[in-house]
gemmi code that builds the backbone of each chain (N, CA, C; Angstrom):
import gemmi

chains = {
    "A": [
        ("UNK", (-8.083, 34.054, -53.056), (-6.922, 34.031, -52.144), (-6.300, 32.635, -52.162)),
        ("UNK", (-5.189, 32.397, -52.121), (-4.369, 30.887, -52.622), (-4.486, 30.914, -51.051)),
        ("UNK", (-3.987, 29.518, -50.787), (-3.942, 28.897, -49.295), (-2.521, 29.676, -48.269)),
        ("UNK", (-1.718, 29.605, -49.478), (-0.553, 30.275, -49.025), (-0.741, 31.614, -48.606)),
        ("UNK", (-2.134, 32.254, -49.209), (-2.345, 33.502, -48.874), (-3.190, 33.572, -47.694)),
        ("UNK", (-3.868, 32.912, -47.212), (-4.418, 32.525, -46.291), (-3.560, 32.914, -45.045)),
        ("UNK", (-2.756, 31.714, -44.944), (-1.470, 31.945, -43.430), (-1.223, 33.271, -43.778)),
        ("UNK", (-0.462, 33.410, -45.033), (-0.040, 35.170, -44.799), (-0.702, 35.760, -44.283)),
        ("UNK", (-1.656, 36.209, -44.436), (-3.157, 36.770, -43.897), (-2.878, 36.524, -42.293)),
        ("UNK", (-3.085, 35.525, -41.839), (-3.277, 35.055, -40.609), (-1.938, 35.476, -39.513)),
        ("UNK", (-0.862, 35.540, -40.530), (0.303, 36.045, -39.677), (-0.312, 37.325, -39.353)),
        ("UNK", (-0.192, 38.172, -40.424), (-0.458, 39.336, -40.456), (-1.167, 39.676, -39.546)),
        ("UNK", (-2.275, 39.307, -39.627), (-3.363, 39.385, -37.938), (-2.835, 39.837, -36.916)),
        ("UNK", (-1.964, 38.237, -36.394), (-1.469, 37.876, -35.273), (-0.298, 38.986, -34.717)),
        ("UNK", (0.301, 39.867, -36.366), (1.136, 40.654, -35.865), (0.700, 41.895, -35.484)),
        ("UNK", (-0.079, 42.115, -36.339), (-0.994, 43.494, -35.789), (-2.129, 43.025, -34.519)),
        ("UNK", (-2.217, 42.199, -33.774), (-2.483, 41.589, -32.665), (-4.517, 41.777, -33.198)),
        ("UNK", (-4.587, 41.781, -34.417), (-6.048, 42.126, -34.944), (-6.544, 40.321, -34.551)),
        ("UNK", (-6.879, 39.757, -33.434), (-7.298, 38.341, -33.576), (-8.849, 38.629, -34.181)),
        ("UNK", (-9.649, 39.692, -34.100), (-11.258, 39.626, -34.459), (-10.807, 39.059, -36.170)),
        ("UNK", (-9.865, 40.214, -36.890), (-10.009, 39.812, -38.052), (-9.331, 38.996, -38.719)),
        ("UNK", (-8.713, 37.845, -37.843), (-8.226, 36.910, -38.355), (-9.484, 35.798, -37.817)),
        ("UNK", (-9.993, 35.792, -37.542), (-10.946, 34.612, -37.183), (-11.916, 34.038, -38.417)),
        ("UNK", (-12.530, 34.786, -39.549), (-12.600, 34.566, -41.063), (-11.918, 33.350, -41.445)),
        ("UNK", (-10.626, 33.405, -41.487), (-9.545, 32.610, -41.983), (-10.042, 31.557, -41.578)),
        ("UNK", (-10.366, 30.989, -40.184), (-10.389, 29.668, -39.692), (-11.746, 29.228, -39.587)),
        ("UNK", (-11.739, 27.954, -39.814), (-13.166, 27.125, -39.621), (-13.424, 27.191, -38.263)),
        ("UNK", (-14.475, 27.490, -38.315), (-14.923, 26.970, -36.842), (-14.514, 25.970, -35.534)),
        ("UNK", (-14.669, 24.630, -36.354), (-14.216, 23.566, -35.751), (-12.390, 23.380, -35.516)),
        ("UNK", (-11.480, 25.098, -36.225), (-10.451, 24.813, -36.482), (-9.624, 23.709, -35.231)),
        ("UNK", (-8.463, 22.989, -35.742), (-8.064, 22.293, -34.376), (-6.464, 22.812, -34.611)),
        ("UNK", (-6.273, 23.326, -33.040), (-4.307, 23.266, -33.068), (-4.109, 22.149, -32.065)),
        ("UNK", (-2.433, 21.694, -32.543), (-2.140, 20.839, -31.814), (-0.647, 21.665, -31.451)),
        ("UNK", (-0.468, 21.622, -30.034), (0.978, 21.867, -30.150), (2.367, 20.738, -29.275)),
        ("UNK", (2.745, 19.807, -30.261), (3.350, 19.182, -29.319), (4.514, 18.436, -28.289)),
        ("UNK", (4.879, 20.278, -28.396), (5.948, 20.093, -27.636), (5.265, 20.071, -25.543)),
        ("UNK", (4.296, 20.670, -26.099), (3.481, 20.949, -24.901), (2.295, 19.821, -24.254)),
        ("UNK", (2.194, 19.137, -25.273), (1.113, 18.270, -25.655), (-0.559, 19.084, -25.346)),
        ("UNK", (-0.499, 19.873, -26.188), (-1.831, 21.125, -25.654), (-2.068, 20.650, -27.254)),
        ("UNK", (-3.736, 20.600, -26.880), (-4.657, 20.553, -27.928), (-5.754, 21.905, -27.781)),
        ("UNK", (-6.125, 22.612, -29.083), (-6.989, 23.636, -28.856), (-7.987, 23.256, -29.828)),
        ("UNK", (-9.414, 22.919, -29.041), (-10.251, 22.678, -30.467), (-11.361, 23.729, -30.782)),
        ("UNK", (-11.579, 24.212, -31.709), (-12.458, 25.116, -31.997), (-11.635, 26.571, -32.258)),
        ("UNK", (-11.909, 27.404, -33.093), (-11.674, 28.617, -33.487), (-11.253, 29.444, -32.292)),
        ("UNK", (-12.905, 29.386, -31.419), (-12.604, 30.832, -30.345), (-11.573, 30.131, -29.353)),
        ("UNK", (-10.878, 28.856, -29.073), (-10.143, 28.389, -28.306), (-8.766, 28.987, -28.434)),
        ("UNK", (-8.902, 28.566, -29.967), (-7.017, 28.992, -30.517), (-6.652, 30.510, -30.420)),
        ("UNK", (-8.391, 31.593, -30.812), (-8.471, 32.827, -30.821), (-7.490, 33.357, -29.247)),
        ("UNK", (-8.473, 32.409, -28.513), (-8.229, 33.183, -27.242), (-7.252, 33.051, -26.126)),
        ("UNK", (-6.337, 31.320, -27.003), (-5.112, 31.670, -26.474), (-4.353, 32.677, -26.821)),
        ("UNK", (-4.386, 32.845, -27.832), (-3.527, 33.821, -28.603), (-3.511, 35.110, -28.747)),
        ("UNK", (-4.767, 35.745, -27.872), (-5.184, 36.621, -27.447), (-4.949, 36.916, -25.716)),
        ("UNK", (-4.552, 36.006, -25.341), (-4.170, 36.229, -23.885), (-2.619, 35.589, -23.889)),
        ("UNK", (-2.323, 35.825, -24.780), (-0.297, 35.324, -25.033), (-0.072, 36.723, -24.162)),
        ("UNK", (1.177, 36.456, -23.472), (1.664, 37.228, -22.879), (2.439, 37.845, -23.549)),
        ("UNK", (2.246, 39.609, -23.188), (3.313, 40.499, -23.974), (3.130, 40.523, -25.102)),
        ("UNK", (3.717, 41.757, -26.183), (3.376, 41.901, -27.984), (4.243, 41.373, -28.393)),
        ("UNK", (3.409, 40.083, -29.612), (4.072, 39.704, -30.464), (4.057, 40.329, -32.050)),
        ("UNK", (5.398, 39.944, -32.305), (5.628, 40.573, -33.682), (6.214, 39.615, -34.292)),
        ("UNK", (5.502, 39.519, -35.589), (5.265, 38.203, -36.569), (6.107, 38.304, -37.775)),
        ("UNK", (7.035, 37.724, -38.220), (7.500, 38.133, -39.537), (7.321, 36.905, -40.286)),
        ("UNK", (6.806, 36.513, -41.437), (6.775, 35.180, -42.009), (8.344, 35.059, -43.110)),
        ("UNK", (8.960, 34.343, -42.669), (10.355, 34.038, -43.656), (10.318, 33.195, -44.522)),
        ("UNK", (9.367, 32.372, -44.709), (8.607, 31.146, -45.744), (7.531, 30.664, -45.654)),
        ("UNK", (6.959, 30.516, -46.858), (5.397, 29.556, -46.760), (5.644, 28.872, -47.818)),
        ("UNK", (5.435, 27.563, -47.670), (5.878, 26.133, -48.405), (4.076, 25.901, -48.397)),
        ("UNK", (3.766, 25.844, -49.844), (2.724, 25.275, -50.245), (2.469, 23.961, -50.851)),
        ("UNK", (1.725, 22.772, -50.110), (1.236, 21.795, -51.145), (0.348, 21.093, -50.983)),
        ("UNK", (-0.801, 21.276, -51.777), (-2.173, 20.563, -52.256), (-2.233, 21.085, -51.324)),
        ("UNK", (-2.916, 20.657, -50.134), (-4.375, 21.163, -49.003), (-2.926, 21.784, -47.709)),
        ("UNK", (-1.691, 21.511, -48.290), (-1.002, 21.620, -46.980), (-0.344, 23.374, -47.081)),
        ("UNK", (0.102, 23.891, -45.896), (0.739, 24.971, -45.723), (1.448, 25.294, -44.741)),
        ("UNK", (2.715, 25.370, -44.752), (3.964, 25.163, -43.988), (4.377, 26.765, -44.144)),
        ("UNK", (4.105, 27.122, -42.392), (5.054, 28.358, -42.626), (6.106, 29.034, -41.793)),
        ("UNK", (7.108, 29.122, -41.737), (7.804, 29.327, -41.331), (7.996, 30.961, -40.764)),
        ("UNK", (7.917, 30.855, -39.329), (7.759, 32.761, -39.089), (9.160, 32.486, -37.569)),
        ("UNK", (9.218, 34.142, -38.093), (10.446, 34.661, -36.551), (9.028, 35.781, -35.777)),
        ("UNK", (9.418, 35.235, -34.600), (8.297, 36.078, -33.570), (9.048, 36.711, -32.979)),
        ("UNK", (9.248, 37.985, -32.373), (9.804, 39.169, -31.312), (8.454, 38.996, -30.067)),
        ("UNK", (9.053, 38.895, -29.428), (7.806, 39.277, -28.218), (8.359, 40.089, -27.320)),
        ("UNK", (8.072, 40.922, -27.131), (8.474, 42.085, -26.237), (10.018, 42.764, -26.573)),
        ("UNK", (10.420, 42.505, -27.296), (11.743, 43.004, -27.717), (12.677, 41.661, -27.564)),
        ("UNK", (12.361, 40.962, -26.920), (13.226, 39.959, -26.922), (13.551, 38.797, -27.633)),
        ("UNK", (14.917, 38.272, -27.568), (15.370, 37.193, -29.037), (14.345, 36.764, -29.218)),
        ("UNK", (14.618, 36.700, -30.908), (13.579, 36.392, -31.388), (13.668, 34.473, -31.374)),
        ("UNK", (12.023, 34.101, -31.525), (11.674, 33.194, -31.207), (11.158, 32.330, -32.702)),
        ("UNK", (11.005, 31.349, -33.528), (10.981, 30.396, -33.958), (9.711, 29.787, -34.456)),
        ("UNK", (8.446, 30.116, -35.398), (7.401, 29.271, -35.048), (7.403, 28.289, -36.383)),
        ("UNK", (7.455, 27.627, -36.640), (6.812, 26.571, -37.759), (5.444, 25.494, -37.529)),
        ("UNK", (4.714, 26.343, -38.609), (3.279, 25.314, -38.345), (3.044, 24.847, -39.792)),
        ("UNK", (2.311, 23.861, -39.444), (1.907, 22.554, -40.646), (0.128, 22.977, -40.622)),
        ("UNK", (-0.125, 23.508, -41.753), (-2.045, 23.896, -41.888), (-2.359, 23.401, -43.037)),
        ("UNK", (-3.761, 22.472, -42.361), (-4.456, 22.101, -43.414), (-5.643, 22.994, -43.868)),
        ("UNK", (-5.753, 22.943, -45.099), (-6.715, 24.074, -45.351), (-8.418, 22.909, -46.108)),
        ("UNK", (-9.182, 23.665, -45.847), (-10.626, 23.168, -46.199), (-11.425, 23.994, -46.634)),
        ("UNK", (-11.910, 23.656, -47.899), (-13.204, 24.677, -48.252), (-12.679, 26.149, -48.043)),
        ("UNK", (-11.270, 26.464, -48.396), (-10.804, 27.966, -47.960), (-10.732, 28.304, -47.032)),
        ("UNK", (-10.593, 27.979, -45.870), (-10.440, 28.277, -44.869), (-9.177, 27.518, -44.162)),
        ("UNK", (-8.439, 27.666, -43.168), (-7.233, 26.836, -42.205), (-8.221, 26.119, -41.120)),
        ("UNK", (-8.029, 24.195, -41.373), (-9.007, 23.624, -40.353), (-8.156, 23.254, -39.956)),
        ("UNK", (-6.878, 22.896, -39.579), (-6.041, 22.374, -38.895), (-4.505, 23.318, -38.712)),
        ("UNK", (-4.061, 23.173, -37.617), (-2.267, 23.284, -37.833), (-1.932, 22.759, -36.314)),
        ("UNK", (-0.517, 22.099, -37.031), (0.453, 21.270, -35.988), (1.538, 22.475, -35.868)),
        ("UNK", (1.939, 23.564, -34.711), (3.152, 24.097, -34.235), (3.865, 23.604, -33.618)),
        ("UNK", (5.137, 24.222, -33.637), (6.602, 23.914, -33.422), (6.606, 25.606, -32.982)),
        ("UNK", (7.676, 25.282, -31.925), (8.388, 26.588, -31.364), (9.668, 26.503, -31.148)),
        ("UNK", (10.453, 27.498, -31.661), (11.959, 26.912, -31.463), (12.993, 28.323, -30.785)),
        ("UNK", (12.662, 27.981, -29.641), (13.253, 28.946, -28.463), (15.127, 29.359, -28.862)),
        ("UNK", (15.820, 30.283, -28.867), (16.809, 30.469, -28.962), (17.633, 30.371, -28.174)),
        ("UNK", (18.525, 29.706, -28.601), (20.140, 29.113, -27.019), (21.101, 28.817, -27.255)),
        ("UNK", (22.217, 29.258, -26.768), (23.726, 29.385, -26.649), (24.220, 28.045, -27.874)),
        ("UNK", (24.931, 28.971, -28.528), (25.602, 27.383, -29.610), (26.845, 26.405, -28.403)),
        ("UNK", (26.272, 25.220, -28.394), (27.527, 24.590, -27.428), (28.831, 24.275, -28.223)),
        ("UNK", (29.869, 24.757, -27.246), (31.113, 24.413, -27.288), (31.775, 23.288, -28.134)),
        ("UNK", (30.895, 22.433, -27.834), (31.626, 20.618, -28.142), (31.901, 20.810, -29.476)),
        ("UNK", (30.815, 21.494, -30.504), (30.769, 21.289, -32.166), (31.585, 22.917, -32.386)),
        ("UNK", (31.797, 23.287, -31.949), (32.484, 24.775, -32.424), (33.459, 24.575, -33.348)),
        ("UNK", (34.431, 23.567, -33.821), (34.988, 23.370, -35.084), (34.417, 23.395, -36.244)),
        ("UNK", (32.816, 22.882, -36.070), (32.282, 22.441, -37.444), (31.570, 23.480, -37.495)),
        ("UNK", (31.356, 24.592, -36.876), (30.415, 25.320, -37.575), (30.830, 27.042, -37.514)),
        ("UNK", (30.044, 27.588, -38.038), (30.352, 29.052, -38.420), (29.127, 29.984, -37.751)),
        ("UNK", (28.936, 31.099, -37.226), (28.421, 31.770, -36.465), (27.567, 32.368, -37.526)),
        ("UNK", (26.368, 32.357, -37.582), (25.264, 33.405, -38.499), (25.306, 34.947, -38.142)),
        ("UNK", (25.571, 35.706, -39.078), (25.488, 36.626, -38.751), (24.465, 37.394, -38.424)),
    ],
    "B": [
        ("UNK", (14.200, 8.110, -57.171), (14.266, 8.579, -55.928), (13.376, 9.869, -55.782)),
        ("UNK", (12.470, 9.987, -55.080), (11.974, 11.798, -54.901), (12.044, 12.132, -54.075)),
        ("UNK", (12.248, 13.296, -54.305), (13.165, 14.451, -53.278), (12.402, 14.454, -51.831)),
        ("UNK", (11.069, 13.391, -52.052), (11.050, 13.451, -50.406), (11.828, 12.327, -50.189)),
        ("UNK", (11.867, 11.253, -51.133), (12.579, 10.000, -50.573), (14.024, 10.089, -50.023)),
        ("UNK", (14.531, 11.468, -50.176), (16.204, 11.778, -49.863), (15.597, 12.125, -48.605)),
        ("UNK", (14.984, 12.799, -48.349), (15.052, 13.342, -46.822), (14.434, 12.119, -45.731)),
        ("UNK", (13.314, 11.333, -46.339), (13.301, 9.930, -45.630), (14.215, 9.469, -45.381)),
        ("UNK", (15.485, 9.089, -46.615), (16.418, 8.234, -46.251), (17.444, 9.282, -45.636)),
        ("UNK", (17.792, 10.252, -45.572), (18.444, 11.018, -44.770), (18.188, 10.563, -43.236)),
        ("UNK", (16.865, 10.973, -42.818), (16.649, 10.834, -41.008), (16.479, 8.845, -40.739)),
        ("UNK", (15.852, 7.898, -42.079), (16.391, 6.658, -41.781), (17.870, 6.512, -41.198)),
        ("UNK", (19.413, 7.188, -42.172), (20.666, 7.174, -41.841), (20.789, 7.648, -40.258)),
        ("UNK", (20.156, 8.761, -39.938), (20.546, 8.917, -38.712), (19.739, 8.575, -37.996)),
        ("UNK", (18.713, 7.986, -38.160), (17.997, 6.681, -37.173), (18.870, 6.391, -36.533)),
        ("UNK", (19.544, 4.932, -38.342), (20.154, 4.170, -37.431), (22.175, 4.531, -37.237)),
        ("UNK", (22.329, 5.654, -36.838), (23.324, 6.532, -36.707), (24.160, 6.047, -38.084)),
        ("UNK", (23.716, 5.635, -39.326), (24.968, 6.116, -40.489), (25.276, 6.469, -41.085)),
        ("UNK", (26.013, 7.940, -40.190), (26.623, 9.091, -40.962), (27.394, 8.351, -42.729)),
        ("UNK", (28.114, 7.614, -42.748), (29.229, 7.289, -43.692), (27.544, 7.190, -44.930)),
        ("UNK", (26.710, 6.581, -44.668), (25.645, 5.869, -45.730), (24.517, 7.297, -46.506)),
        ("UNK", (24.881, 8.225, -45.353), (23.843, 9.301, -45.789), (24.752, 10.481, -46.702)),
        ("UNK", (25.976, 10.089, -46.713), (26.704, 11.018, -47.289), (26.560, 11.732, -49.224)),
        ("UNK", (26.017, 10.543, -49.382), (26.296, 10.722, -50.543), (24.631, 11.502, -50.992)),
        ("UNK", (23.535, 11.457, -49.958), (22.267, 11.872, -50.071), (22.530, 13.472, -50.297)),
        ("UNK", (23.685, 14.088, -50.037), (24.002, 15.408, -49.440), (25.097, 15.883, -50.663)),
        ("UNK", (24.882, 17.065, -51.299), (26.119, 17.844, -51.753), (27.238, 18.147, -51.061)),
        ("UNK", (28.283, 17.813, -51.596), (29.662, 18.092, -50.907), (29.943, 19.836, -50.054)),
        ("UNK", (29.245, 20.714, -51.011), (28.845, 21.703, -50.550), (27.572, 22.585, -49.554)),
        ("UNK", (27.071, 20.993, -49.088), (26.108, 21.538, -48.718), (25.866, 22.345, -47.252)),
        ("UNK", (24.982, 22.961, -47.242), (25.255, 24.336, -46.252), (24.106, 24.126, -45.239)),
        ("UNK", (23.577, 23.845, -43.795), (23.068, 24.074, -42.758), (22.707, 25.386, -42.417)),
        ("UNK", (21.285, 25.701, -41.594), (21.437, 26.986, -40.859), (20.485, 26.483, -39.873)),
        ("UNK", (20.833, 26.862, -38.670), (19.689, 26.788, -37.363), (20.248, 27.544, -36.948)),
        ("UNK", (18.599, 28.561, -36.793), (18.779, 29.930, -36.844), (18.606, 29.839, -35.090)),
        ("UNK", (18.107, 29.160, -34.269), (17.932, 29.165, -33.189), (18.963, 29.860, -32.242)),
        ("UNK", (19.585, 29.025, -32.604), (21.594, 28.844, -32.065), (22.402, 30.215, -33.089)),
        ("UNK", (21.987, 30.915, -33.938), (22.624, 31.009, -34.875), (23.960, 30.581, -35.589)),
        ("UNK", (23.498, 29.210, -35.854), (24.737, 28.623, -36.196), (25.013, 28.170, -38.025)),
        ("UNK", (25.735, 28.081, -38.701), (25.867, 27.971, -40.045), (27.238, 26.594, -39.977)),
        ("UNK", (26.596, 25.421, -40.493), (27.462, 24.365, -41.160), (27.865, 24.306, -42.427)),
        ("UNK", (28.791, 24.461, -42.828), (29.088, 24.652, -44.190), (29.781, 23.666, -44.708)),
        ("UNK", (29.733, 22.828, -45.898), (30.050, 21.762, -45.866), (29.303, 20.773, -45.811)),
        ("UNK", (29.734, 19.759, -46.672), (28.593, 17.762, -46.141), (29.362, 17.557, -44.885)),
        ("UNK", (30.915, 17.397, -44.527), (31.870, 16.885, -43.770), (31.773, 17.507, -42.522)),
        ("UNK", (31.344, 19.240, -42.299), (31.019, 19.484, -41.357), (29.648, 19.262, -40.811)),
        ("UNK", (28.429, 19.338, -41.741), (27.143, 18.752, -41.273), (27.245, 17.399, -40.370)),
        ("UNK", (27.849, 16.567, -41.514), (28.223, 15.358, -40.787), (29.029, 14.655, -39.424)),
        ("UNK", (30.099, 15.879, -39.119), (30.713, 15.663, -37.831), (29.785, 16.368, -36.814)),
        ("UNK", (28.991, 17.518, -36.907), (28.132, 17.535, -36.146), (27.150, 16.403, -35.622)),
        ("UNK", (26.822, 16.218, -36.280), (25.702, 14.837, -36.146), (26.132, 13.730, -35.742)),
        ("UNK", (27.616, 13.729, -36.275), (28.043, 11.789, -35.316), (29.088, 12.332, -33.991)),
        ("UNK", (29.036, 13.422, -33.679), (29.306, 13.922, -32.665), (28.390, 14.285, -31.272)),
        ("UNK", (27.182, 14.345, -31.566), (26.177, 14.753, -31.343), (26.008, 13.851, -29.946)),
        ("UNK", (25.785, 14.509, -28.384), (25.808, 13.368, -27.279), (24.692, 12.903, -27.702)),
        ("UNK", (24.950, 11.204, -27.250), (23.971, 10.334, -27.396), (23.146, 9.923, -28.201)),
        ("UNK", (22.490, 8.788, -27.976), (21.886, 7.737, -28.972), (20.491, 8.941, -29.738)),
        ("UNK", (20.237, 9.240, -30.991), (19.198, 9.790, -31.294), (18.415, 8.791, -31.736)),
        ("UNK", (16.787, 8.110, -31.547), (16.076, 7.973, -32.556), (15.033, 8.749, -33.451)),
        ("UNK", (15.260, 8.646, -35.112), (14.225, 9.691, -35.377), (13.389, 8.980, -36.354)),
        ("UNK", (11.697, 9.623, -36.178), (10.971, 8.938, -36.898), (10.542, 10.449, -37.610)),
        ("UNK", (10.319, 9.586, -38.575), (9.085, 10.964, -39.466), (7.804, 10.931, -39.281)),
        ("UNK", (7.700, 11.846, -39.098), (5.973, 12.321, -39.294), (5.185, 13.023, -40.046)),
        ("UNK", (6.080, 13.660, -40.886), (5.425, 14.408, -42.313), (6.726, 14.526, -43.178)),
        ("UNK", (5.849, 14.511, -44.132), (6.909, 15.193, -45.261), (6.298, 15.619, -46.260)),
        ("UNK", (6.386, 16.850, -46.101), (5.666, 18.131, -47.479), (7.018, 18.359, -48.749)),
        ("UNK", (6.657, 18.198, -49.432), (7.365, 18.187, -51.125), (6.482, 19.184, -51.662)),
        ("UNK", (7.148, 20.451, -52.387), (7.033, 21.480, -52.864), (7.532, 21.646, -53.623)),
        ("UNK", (7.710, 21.677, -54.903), (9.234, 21.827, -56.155), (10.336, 21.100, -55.174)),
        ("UNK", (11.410, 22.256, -55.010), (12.582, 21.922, -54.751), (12.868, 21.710, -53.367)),
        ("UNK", (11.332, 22.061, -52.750), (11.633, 22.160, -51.268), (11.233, 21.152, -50.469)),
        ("UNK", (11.256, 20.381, -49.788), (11.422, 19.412, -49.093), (10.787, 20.076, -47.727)),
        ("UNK", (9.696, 19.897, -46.864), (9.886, 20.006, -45.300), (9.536, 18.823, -44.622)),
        ("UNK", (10.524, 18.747, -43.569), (10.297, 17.193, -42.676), (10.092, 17.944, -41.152)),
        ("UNK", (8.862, 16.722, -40.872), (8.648, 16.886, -39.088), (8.918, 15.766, -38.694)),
        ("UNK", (9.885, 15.741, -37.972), (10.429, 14.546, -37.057), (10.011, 14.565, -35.408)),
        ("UNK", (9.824, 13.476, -34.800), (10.490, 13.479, -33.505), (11.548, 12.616, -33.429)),
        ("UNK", (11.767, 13.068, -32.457), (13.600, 12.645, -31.863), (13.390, 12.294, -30.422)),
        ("UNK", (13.921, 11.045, -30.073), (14.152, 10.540, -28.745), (15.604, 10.191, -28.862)),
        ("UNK", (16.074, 11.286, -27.893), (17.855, 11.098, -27.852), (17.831, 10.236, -26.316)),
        ("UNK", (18.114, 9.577, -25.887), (18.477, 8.302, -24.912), (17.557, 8.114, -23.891)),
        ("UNK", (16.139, 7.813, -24.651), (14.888, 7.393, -23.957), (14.534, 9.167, -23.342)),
        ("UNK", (15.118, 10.051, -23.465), (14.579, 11.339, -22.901), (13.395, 11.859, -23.663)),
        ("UNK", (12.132, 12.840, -23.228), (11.203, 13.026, -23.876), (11.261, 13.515, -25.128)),
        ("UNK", (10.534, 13.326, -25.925), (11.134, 13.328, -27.615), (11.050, 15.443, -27.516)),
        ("UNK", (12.108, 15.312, -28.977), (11.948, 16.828, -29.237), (11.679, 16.626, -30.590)),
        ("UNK", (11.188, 17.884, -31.322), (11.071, 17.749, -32.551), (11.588, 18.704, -33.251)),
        ("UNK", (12.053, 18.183, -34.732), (13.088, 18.712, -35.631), (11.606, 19.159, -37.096)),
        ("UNK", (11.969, 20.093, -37.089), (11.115, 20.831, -38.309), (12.425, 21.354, -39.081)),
        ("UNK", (12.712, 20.868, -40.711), (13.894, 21.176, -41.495), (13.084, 21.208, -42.730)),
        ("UNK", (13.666, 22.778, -43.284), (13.316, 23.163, -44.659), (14.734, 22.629, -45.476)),
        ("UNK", (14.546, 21.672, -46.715), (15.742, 21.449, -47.667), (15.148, 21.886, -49.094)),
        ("UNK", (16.575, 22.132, -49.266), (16.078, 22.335, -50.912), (17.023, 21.448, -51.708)),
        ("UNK", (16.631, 20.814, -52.484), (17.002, 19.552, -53.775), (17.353, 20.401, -54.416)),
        ("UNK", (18.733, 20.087, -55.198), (20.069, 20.496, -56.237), (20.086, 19.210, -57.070)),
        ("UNK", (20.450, 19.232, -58.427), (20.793, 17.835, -59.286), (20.183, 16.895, -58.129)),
        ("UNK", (18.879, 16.501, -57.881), (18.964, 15.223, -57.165), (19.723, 14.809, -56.059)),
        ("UNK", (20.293, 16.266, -55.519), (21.133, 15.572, -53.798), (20.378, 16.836, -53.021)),
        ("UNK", (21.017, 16.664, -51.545), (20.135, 17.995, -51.098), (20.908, 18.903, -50.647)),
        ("UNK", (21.027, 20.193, -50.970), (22.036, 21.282, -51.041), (21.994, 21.961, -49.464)),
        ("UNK", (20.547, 22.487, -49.192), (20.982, 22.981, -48.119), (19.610, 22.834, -47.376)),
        ("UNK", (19.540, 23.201, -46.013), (18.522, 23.094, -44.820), (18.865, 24.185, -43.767)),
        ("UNK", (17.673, 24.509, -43.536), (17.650, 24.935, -42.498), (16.760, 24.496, -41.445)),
        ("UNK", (17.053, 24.460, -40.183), (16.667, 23.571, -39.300), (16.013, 23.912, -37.803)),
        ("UNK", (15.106, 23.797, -37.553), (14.437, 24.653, -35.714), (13.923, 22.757, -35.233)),
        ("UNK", (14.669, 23.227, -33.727), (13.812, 22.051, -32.856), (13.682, 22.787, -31.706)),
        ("UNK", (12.452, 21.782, -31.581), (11.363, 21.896, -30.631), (11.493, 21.196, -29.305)),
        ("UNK", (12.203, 21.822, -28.330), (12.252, 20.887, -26.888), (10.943, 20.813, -26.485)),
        ("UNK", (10.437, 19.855, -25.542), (9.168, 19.310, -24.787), (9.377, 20.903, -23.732)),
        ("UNK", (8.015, 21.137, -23.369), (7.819, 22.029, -22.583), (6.740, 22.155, -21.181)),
        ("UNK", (6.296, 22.555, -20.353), (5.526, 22.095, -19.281), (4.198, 23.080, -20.039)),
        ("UNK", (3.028, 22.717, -20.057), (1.816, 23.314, -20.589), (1.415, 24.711, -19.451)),
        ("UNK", (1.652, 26.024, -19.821), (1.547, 26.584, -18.498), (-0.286, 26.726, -17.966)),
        ("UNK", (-0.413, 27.421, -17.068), (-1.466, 27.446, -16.405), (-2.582, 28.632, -17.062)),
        ("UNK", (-1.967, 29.534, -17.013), (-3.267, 30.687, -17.612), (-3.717, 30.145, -19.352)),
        ("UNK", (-3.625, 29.054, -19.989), (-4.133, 29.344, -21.010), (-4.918, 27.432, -20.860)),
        ("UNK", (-4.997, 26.854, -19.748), (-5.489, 25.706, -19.381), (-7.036, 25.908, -20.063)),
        ("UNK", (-7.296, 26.767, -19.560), (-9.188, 26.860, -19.838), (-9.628, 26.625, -21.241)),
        ("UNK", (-8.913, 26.891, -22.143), (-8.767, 26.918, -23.910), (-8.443, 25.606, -24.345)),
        ("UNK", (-7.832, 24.830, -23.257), (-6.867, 23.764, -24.134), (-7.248, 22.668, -23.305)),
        ("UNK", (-6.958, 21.565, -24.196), (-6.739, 19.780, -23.766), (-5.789, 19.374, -23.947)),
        ("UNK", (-5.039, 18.221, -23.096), (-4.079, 17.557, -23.302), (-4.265, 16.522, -24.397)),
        ("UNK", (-3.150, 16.860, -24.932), (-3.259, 15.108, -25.981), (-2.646, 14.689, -25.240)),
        ("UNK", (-3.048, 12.826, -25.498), (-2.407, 12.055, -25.411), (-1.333, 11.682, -25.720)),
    ],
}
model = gemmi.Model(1)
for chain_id, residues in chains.items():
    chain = gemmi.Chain(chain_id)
    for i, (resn, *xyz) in enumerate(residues, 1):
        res = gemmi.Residue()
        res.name, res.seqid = resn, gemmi.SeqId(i, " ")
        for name, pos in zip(("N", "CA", "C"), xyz):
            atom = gemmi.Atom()
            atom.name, atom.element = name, gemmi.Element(name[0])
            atom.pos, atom.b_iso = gemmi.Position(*pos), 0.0
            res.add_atom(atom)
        chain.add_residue(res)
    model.add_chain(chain)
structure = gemmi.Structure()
structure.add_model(model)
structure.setup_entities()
């Protein structure tokens, strides 16, 4: 399994809300950092079990995974409960095959402001 | 120059706010997406009036930079006028040696909520 296949894997989990069988993937000692929040999770069953008591179903789509040497960058759109979708980018280091680290980013969705509306164009 | 060194000197330029100096780091055509906002910049000239339009003083430092072939990802924080930093996670992709296009998610600071305290530590 390449590293890149790894996160895939791990999305996948998270979308089918399977956390038992994503726990394989991660080292033990895995560590998240998230810091927009400044929340640190150390250990596997920590990160398991936030993510297991996230509020409401999430649904995971991965839109990129940027691979290099030990690193893995992936870029996913989350639905949680039907609502706009939400933003995740994490930075994972991988070890001995497994994900021992990742740094997330969450990037909440909000109104394009007014001020720049000349320079830009609406996504469809 | 390598294609991470464009995106270094890219967020150096808007460190130290100069739009006119980073211009030439960028294809004339080059195209933005932050999908957050769903917004699309099209253009160097419109990227660029966004950004020196942008309220207030930004500083940005880097904190990673993953190089992949053509792909470029940068994690920044950003302190826009001493307010708590946010962070900018941007996928680019390198054209002839300039950088064609990005797409872009930031990360506002957030309050750590309460039901998932038991799992987690504060960083510092």
């Amino acid at each position: 399994m390449s590293k890149g296949d790894l996160v895939r894997k791990l999305w996948a989990g998270f979308d089918a809300g399977d956390f038992d069988g994503v726990s394989p993937l991660l080292h033990e000692d895995f560590v998240a950092e998230w810091p927009q929040s400044r929340e640190r999770m150390r250990g596997r069953a920590n990160f398991l079990a936030v993510n297991r008591n996230y509020p409401g179903v999430s649904r995971c789509s991965v839109r990129r995974i940027v691979e290099a040497g030990d690193v893995v960058v992936s870029e996913v759109e989350i639905v949680n409960d039907g609502k706009p979708p939400i933003f995740a980018v994490s930075f994972f280091e991988v070890r001995e095959g497994r994900l021992a680290r990742a740094v997330e980013y969450w990037g909440e969705p909000y109104e394009a402001p007014a001020w720049r509306s000349q320079w830009v164009e609406k996504l469809s």
